[in-house]
C-alpha positions, 0 to 999 in steps of 0.5 A: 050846521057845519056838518050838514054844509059839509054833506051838502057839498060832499054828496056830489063828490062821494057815493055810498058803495052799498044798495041802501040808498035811503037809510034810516040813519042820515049821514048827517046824524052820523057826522054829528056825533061823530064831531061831537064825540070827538071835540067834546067828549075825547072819544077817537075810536069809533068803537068808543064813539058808538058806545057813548052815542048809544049809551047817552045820545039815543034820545036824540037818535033813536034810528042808530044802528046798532 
């Protein structure tokens, strides 16, 4: 729920610099594990973060890039 509130009220405040306006992967799904891979697995670098998401959370995300 926070990381979704926090889009919310970013998305008037940031752009997305790329002509992708309507990607498969939210940025909402991108917050998520991010926050979670950090807070409870201890993962801090993104290179880390995107193996343990790819690796045990694509059930959840099917539409992660990789």
């Amino acid at each position: 729920m926070f990381a979704i509130t926090m889009i919310t009220e970013w998305k008037y405040l940031c752009e997305r610099f790329n002509n992708n306006n309507k990607p498969e992967f939210s940025d909402q799904e991108a917050i998520t594990i991010y926050l979670y891979a950090m807070h409870l697995e201890h993962r801090l670098k993104v290179k880390h973060i995107h193996k343990f998401a790819s690796e045990y959370l694509r059930d959840w995300f099917p539409k992660l890039p990789s």
